[in-house]
C-alpha positions as CSV (number, residue, x, y, z in Angstrom):
1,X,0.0,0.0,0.0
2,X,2.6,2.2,0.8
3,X,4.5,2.1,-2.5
4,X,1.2,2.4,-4.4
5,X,0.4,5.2,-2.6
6,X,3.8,6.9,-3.3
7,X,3.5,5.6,-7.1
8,X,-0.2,7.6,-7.1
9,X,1.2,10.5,-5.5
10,X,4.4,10.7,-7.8
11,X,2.4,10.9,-10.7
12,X,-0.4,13.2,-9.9
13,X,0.9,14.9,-7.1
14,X,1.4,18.0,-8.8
15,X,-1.5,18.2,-10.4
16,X,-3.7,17.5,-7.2
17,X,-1.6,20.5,-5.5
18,X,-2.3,22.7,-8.5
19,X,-6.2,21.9,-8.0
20,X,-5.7,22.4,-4.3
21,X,-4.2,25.6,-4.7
22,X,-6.5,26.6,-6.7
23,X,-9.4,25.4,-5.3
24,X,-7.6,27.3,-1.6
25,X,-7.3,30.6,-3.1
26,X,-10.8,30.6,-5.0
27,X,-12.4,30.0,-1.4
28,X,-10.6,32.8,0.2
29,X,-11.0,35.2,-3.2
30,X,-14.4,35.3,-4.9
31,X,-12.2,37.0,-8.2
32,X,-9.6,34.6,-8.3
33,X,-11.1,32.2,-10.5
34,X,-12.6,35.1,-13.0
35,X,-12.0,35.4,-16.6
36,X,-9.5,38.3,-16.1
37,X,-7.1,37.0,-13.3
38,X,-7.0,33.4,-14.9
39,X,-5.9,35.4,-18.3
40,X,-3.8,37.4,-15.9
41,X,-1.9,34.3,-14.4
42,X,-1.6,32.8,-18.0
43,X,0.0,35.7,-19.4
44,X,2.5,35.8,-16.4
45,X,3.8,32.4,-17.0
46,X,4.0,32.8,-21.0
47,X,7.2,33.9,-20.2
48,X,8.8,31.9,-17.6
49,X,7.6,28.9,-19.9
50,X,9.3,29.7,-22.7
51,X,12.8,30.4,-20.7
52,X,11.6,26.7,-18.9
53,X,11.4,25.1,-22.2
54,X,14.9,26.2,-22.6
55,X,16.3,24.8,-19.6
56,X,14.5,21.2,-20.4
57,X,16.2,21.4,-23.3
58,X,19.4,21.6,-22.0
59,X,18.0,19.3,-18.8
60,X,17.1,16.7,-21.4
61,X,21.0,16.3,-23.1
62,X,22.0,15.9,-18.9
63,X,23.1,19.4,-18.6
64,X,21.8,22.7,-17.0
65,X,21.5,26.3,-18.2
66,X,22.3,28.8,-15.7
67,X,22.8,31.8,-18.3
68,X,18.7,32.0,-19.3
69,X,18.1,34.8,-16.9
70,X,21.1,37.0,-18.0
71,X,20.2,35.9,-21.3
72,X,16.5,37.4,-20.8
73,X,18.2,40.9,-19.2
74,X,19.8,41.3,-22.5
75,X,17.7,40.2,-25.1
76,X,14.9,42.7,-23.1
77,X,17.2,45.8,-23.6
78,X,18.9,45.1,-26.8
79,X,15.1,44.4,-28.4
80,X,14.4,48.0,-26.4
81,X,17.3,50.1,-27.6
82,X,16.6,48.6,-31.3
83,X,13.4,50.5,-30.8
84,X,13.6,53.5,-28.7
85,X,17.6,54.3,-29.5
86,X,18.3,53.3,-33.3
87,X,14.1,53.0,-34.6
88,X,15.1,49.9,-36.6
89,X,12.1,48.2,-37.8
90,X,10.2,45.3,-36.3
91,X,11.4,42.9,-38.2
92,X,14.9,43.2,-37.2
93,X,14.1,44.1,-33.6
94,X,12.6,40.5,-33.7
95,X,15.3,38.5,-35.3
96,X,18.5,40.3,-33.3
97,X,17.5,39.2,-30.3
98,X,17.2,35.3,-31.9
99,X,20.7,35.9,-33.0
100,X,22.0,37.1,-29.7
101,X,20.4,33.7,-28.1
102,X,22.0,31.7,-30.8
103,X,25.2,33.3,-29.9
104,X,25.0,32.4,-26.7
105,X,23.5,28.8,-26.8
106,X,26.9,28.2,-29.2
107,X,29.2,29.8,-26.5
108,X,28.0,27.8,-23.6
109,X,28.2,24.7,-26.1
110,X,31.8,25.6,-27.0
111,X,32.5,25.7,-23.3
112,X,30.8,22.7,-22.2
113,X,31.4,20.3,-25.1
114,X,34.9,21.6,-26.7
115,X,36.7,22.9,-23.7
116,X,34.6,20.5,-21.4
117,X,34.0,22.7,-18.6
118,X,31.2,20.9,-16.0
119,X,27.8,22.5,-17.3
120,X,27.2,24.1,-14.2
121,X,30.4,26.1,-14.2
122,X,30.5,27.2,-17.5
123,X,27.3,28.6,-17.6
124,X,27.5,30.2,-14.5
125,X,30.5,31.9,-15.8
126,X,28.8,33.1,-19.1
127,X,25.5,34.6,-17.1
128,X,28.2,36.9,-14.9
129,X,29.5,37.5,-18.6
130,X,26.1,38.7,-19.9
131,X,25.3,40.3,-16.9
132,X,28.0,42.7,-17.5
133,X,27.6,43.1,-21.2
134,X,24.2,44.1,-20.7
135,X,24.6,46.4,-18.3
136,X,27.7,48.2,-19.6
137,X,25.6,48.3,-23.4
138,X,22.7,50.2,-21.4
139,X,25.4,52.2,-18.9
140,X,22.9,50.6,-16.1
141,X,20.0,52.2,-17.4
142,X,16.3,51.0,-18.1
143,X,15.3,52.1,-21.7
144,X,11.9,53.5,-21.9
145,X,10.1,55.9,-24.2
146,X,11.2,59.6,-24.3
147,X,14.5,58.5,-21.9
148,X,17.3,61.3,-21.4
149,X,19.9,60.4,-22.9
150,X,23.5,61.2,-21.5
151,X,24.6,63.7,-24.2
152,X,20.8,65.9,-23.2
153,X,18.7,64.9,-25.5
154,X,15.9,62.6,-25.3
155,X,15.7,58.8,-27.4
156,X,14.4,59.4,-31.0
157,X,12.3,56.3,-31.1
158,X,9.5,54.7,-28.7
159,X,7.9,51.2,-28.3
160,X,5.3,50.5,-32.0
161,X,1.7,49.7,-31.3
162,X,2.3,46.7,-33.8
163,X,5.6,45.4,-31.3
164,X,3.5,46.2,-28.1
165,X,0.8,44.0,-29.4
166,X,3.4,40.9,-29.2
167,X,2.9,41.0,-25.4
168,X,-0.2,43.3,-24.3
169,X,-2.6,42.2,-27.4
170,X,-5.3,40.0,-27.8
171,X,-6.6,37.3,-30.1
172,X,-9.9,35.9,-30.3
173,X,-10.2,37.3,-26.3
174,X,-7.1,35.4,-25.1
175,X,-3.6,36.8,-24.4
176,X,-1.5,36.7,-27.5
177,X,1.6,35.6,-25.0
178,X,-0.6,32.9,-23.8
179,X,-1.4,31.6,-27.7
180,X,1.9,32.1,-28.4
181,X,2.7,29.7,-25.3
182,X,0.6,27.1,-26.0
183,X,1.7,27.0,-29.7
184,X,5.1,26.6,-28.4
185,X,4.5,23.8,-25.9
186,X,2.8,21.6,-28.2
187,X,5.4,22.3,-30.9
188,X,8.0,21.2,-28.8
189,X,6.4,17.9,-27.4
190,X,5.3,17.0,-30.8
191,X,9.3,17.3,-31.6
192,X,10.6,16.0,-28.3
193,X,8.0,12.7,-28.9
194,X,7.7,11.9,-32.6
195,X,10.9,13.2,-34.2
196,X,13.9,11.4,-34.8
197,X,15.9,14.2,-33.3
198,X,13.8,14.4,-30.2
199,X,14.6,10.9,-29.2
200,X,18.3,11.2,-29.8
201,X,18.0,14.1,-27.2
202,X,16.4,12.0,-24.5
203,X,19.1,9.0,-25.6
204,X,22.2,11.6,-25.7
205,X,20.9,12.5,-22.1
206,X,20.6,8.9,-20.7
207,X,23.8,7.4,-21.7
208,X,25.8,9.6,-23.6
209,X,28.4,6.3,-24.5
210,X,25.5,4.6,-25.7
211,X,24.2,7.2,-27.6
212,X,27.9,7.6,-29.5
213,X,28.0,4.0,-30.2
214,X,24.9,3.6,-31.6
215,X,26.0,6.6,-34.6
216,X,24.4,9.3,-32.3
217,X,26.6,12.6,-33.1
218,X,26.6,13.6,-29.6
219,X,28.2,16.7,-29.2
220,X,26.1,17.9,-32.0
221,X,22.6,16.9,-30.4
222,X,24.3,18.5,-26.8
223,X,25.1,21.6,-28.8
224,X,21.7,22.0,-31.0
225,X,20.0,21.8,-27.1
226,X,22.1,24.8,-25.6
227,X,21.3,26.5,-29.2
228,X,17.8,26.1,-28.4
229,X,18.1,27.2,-24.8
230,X,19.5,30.4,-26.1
231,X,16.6,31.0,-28.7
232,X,13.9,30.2,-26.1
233,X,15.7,32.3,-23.4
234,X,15.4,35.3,-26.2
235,X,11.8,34.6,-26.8
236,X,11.3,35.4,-23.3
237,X,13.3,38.5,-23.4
238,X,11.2,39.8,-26.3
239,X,8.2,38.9,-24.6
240,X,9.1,40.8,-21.5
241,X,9.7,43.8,-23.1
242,X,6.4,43.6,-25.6
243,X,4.7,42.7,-22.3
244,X,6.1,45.8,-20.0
245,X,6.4,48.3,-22.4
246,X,10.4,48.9,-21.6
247,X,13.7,47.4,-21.3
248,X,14.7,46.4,-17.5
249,X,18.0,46.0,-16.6
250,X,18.0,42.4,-14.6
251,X,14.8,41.6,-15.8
252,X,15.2,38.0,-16.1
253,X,17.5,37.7,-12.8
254,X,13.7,36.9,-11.0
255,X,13.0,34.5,-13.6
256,X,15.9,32.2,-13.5
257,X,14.8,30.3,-10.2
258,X,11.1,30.6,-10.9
259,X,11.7,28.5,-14.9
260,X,13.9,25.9,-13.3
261,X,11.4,25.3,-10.7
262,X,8.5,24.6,-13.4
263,X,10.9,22.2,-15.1
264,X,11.4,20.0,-11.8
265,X,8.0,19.8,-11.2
266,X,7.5,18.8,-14.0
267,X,9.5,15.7,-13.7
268,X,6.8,14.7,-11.3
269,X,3.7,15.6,-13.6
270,X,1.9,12.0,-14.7
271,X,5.1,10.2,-13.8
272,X,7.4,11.5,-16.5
273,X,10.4,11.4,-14.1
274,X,12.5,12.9,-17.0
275,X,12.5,16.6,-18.5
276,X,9.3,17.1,-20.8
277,X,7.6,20.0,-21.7
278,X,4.0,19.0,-20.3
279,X,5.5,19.0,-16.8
280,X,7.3,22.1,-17.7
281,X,4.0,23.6,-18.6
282,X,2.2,22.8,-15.5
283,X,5.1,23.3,-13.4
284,X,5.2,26.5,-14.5
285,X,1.3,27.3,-13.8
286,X,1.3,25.9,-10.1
287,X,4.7,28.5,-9.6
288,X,2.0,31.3,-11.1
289,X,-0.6,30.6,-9.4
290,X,1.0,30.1,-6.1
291,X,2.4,33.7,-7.0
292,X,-0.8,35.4,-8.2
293,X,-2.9,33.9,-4.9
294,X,0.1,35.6,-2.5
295,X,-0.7,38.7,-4.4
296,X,-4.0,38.5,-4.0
297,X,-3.8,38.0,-0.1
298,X,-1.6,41.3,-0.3
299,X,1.6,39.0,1.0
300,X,4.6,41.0,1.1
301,X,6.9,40.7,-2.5
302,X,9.7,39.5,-0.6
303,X,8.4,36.7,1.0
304,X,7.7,35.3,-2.7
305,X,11.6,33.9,-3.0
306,X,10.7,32.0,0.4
307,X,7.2,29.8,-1.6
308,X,9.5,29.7,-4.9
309,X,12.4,27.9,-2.8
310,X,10.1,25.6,-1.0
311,X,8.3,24.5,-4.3
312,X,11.0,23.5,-5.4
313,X,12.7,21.9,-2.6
314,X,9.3,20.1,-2.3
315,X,9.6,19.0,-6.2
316,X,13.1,17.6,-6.3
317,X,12.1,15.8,-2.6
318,X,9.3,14.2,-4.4
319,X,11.4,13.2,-7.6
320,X,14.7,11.7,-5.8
321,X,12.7,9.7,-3.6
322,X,10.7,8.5,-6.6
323,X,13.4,7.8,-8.6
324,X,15.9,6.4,-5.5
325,X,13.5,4.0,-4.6
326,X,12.8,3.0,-7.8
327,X,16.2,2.4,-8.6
328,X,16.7,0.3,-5.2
């Protein structure tokens, strides 16, 4: 009984705490569950799920992205100053970013797979790296509409309705972040389940000798997954800034802990016990509702860092039991 009950509650744990949580905080707020604050909390975690999917990408190959938040910071003010400093058009505000996340994916990849630095280190190293470029590019200033600029005059160009629309708009009365989410997630599990190249991610990731001798180009699948931890990572940067109307410095330093706590919960969702995008999905939702419910019950901001540390101490708890016993 007692491994059966620890089976059940390893694979729909999560999901009975998200409806828990839910059904807590609809109890103690008659708006929580409207229209508007579920579209709210949706929106909210449009972008820590695509920054997540980029970290179960790099989770999948057995590695970890550390540089997704700094990545975020400057993606958020270089897509900004594109706009409000040089009035480039949209098109290119979009696709700079992308190449600055490419960029960045192939530098932790040259460091990790080339020079063979531990995963951890290296990208640790490259998000102080990017924190600095960033912040040196914008001389440690947010870039807004209007801004002074340090010779006295103000910034020719401002934020476009059309670019604005990427993050505040709506279509068919839902959020376009929140489409633009959902099209993402099931994009990705399509790939990560029924291509050929998903599966030679998940087999790279379990046995990375076994994946070689079986023809497996390995340190190309463990580069193409940093690659695409860059590009989501940049997604979310442009998001932010569509979303907030401006370009904050250290925008995604928040976001780092709260998109690797969606993807370890999501090990746990329906028993997946491995990175997937599903659980990343969900993991992400329980982090924004937990976070929209404290806001609602006017808890204090920086008591937030104290729920997003115990969710996930809680998530990796549940998983490392599961998968300790299951090994035993």
């Amino acid at each position: 009984m007692k491994g059966k009950w620890l089976d059940v509650s390893y694979k729909y744990g999560a999901l009975f705490i998200i409806a828990a949580v839910i059904a807590v905080f609809s109890i103690v707020n008659e708006n929580f569950l409207s229209y508007d604050n579920m579209a709210d909390i949706l929106r909210s975690i449009s972008i820590v799920t695509f920054i997540a999917i980029g970290v179960t990408f790099s989770q999948i190959v057995d590695g970890f992205d550390l540089s997704v938040g700094s990545t975020v910071s400057l993606t958020t003010v270089v897509t900004a100053t594109l706009m409000v400093w040089f009035q480039f058009p949209l098109i290119v505000v979009l696709i700079v970013p992308l190449l600055i996340g490419i960029v960045i994916g192939l530098l932790n990849a040259l460091l990790i797979v080339k020079v063979r630095i531990p995963d951890l280190l290296a990208t640790l190293a490259v998000m102080y790296i990017i924190g600095g470029v960033h912040k040196t590019y914008t001389q440690g200033f947010s870039i807004y509409n209007n801004m002074q600029m340090t010779d006295g005059t103000k910034a020719p160009g401002k934020f476009t309705e059309t670019f604005l629309w990427i993050g505040q708009g709506k279509l068919l009365g839902i959020p376009v972040p929140v489409v633009l989410m959902i099209i993402a997630v099931v994009l990705v599990h399509v790939f990560l389940t029924y291509t050929r190249w998903g599966r030679q991610m998940y087999v790279t990731g379990g046995n990375q000798e076994a994946a070689r001798l079986s023809g497996i180009a390995v340190n190309r699948v463990r580069t193409f997954a940093y690659v695409l931890s860059g590009i989501f990572a940049a997604i979310g940067g442009i998001l932010f800034a569509a979303r907030v109307g401006s370009g904050q410095i250290d925008a995604g330093a928040p976001l780092l802990m709260e998109s690797v706590a969606a993807v370890f919960v999501g090990f746990s969702v329906l028993g997946a016990g491995k990175p997937n995008v599903i659980g990343t999905f969900f993991g992400a939702v329980l982090i924004g509702v937990l976070l929209n419910g404290l806001t609602m019950l006017n808890l204090p901001y920086y008591a937030f860092d104290i729920i997003k540390g115990s969710v996930l101490v809680l998530a990796l708890a549940i998983t490392f039991i599961h998968l300790t016993r299951r090994r035993a």
